[in-house]
C-alpha positions in Angstrom: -30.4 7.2 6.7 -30.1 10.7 4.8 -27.0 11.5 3.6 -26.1 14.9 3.9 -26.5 13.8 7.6 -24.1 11.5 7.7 -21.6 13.7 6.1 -22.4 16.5 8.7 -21.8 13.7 11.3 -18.6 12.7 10.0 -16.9 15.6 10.4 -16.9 15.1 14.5 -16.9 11.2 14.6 -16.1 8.4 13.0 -18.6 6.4 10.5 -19.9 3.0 10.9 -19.8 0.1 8.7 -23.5 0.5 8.0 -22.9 4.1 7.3 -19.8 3.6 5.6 -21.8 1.5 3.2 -24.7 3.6 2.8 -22.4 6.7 1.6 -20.4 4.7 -1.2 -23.5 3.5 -2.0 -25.5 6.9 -2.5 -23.0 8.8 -4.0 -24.1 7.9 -7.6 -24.2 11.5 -9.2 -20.8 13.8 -9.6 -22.1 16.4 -6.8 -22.5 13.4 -4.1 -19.2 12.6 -5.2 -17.5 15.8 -4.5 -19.5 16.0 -1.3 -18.6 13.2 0.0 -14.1 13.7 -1.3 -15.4 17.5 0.0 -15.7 16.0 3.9 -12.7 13.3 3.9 -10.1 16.0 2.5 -11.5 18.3 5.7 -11.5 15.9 8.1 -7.7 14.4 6.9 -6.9 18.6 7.1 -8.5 19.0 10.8 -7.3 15.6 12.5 -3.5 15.1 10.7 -3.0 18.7 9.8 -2.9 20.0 6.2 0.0 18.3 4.8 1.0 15.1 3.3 3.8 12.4 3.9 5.9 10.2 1.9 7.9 7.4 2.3 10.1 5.2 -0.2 9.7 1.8 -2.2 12.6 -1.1 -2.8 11.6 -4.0 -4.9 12.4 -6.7 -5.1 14.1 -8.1 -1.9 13.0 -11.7 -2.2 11.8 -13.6 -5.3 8.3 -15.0 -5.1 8.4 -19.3 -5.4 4.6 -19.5 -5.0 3.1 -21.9 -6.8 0.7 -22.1 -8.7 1.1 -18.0 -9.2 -1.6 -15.8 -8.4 -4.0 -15.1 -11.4 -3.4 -11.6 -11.3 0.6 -11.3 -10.6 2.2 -8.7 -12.5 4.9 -11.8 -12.8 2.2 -13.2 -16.1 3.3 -10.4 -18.1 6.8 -9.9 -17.9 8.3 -12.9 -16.3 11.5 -11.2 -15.2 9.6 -9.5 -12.0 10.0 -11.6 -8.2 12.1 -14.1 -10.7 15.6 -14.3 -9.0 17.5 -12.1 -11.2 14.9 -9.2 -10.1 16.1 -9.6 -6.5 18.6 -6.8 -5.2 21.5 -7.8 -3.8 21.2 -6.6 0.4 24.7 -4.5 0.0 23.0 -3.0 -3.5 20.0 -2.1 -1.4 22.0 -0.3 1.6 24.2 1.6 -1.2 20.4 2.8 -2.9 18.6 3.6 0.3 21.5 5.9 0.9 21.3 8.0 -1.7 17.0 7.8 -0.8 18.0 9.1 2.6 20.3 12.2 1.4 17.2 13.3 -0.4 14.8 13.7 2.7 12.9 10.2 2.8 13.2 8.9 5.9 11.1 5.5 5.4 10.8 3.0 3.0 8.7 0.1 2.4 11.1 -3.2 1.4 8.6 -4.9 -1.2 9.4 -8.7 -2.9 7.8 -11.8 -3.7 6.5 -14.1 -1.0 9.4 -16.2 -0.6 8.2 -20.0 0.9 9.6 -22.2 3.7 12.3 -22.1 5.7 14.9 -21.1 2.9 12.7 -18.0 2.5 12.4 -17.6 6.2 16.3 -17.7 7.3 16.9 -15.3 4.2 13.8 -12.1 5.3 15.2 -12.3 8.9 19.2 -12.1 8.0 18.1 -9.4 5.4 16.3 -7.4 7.9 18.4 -7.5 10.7 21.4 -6.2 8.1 19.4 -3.5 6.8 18.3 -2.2 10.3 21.7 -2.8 11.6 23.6 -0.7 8.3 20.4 1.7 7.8 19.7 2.9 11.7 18.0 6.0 10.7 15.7 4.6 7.9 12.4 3.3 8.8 12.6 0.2 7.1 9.1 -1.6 6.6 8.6 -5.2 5.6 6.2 -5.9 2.6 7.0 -9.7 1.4 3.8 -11.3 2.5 4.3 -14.6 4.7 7.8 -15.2 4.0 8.3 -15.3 7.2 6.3 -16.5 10.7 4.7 -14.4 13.2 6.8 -15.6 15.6 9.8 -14.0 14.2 8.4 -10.1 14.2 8.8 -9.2 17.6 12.5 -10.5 17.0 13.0 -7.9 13.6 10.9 -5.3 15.8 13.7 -5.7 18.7 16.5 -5.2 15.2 14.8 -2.3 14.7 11.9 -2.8 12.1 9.2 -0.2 12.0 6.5 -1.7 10.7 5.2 -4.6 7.8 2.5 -4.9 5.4 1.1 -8.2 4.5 -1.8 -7.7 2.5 -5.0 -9.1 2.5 -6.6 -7.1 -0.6 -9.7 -9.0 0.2 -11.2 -11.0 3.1 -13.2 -13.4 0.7 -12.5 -16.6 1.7 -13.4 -18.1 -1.9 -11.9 -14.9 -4.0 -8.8 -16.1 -2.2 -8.8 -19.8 -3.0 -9.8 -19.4 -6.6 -7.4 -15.8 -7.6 -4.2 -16.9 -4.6 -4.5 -21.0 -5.2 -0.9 -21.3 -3.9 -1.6 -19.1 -0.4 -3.6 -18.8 2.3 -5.6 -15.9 3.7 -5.2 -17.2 7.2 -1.4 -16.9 7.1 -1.9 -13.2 6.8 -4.2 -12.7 9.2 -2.2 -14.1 11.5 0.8 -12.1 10.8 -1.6 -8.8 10.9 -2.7 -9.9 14.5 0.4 -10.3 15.9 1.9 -7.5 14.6 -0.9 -5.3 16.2 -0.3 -7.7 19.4 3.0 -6.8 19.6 3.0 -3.0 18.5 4.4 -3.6 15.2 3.1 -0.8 12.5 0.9 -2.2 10.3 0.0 -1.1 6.3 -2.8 -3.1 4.6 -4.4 -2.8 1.4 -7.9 -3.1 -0.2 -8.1 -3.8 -4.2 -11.7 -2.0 -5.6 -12.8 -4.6 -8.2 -11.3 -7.8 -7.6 -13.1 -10.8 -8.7 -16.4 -8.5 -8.8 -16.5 -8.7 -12.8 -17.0 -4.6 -12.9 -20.1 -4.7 -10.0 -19.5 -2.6 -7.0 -19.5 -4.8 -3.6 -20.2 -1.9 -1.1 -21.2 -4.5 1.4 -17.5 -6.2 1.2 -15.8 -2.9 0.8 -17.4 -1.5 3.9 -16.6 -4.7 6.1 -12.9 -4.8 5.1 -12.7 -1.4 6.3 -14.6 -2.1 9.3 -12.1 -5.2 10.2 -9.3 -2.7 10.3 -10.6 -0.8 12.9 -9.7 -3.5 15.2 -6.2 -2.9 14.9 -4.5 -0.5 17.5 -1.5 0.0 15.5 -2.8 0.7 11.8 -0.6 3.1 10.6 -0.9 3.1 6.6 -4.1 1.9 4.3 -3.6 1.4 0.4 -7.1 1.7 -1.7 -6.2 0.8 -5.2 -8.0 -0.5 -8.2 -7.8 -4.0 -9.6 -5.9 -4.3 -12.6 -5.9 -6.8 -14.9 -2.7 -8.2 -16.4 -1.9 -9.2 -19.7 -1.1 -13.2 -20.5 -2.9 -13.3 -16.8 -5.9 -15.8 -16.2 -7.8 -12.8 -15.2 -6.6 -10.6 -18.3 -10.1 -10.1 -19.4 -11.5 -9.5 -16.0 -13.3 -5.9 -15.8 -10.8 -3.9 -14.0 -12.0 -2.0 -10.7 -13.0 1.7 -10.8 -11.5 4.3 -10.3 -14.6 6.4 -9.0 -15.3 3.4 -6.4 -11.4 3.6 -5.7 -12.1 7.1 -4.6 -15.0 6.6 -3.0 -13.5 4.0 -0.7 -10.6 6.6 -0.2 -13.0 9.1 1.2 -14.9 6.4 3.3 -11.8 5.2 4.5 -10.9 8.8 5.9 -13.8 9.0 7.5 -13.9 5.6 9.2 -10.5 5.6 10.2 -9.7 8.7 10.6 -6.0 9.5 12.1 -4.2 6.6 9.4 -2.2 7.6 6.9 -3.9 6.9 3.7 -2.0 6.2 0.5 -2.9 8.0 -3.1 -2.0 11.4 -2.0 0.5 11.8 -5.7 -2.7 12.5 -7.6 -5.0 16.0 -7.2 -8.3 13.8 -7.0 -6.5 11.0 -4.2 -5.8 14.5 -2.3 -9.1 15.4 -2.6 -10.5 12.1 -1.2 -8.9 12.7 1.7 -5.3 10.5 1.0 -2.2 12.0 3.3 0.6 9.7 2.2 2.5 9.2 -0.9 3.8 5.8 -1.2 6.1 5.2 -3.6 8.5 8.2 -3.9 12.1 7.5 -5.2 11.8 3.7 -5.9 14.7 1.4 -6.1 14.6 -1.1 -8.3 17.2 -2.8 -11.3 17.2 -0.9 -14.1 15.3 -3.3 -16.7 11.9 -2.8 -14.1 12.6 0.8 -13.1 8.7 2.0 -12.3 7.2 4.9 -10.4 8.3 6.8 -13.1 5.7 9.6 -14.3 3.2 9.7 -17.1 3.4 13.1 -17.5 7.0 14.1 -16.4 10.3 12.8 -17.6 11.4 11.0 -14.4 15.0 11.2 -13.6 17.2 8.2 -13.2 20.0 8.0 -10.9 22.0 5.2 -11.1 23.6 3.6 -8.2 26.1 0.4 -8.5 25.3 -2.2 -11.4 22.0 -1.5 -12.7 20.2 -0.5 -9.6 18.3 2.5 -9.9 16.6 5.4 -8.1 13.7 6.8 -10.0 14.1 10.7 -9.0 10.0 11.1 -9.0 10.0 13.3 -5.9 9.3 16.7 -7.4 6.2 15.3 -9.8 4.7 13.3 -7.3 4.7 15.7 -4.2 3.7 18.8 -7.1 0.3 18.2 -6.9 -0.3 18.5 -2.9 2.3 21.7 -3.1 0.4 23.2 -5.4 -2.9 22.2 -3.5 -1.4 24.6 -0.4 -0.6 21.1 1.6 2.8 20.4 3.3 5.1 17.7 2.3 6.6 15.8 5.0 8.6 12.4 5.7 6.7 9.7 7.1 
């Protein structure tokens, strides 16, 4: 293959896995690099327009009572986060996504820990049939990996839920038994395929890095993307590095680059090419062809109040207690404003 003509081919179809694999591969010098982010931005501009969209974040709406944790949950470093006292009470959440909605954001992803059984079960489907019932306008999207069973999504889709992410982050079996002892991959995937049997929208993320001890892995990169084609109602894909986290059994793990991150970005785009991809808060996300900004004015308790910028001096508005909206929607939407793109809710 020759890869300026698979970039010229991109622009009026959509890469294969063998292509998509070929171009992360090859682009190994900083003009490649830029030719290949140069293609994705233009085809994200030509097929969604140029403009980006953002929807909100809530954490945490369920505590996490895996066990044995995963060996790279943020929950190894400060012990507070998915613990009980980090979950938001349901009335605290309406009050917060109020104030989200009178600031333009029309959806927002509800994120917590995956909470097991039938305890955790009973309490995801009373909380989302509460939230669609007191937030009608707000496009509420589930993200509290298999706390719940497939069977019960078309039920929250008929309440009103617009879509749920349960992640995979990778589709190696035996990266997921050794890094997710206490969960099963399969339990995802089988949440993913109903919600693309039912026409529930879906969000699914890949982490660059993990369990590759700092070596790219093209070939698995490529393929997860590839597997996500199947699904007819893919609506959002997250690229992010691995991170490693401190007082974590994979603390000194080589964390995942940002270059490949990038790269995987711009594949993404041009694999599937009408999805909303997430990054879009950062000029070089933008240019790798990301068209969604995920985590604009979080709510969250006051004590783990995040999204807030490295560069700016987030504002905080507090609700009721110590819930919190981090006001980041100026600094994280500047960069696409100032790169002559839109801003949009999702």
């Amino acid at each position: 293959m020759d890869f300026d003509k698979v970039l010229r081919e991109a622009r009026h179809r959509a890469i294969d896995v063998w292509e998509a694999e070929f171009l992360m591969r090859k682009a190994s010098t900083w003009d490649r690099v830029l030719e290949l982010m140069r293609v994705a931005s233009r085809v994200r501009d030509e097929v969604l327009g140029p403009r980006i969209k953002v929807m909100g974040f809530v954490a945490s709406v369920t505590p996490c009572t895996v066990e044995p944790w995963c060996k790279y949950c943020f929950r190894w470093a400060r012990r507070k986060l998915f613990a009980q006292r980090d979950v938001l009470e349901p009335w605290e959440i309406v009050e917060a996504l109020r104030v989200v909605e009178s600031m333009g954001v029309r959806s927002v992803e509800l994120g917590g820990g995956t909470y097991l059984g039938e305890m955790g079960r009973l309490y995801t489907t009373n909380l989302v049939r509460y939230l669609c019932r007191e937030l009608p306008r707000m496009g509420l999207w589930l993200n509290n990996g298999p706390s719940y069973r497939p069977s019960d999504l078309a039920l929250m889709k008929g309440w009103g839920l617009a879509g749920a992410a349960c992640n995979f982050e990778t589709l190696d079996e035996r990266k997921y038994i050794v890094l997710r002892p206490g969960l099963k991959l399969r339990d995802r995937i089988e949440i993913v395929d109903e919600c693309d049997r039912i026409g529930l929208w879906i969000d699914q993320t890949l982490l660059i890095g993990l369990g590759d001890n700092g070596a790219p892995n093209y070939s698995e990169w490529a393929w997860f993307l590839h597997r996500l084609m199947k699904y007819r109602f893919l609506k959002i894909v997250e690229i992010h590095p691995f991170r490693p986290t401190w007082g974590s059994p994979c603390e000194n793990d080589a964390p995942g680059s940002i270059v490949e991150t990038l790269k995987a970005m711009a594949v993404a785009r041009l694999m599937l090419r009408d999805v909303e991809i997430s990054g879009a808060q950062t000029p070089q996300g933008i240019l790798a062809g990301a068209s969604l900004v995920m985590h604009v004015l979080p709510v969250t308790r006051a004590f783990r109040a995040w999204g807030r910028s490295e560069v700016f001096a987030s504002k905080m508005i507090r609700v009721v207690n110590d819930v919190v909206v981090v006001d980041n929607l100026d600094e994280y939407t500047r960069p696409a404003r100032e790169m002559g793109l839109s801003v949009e809710p999702l």
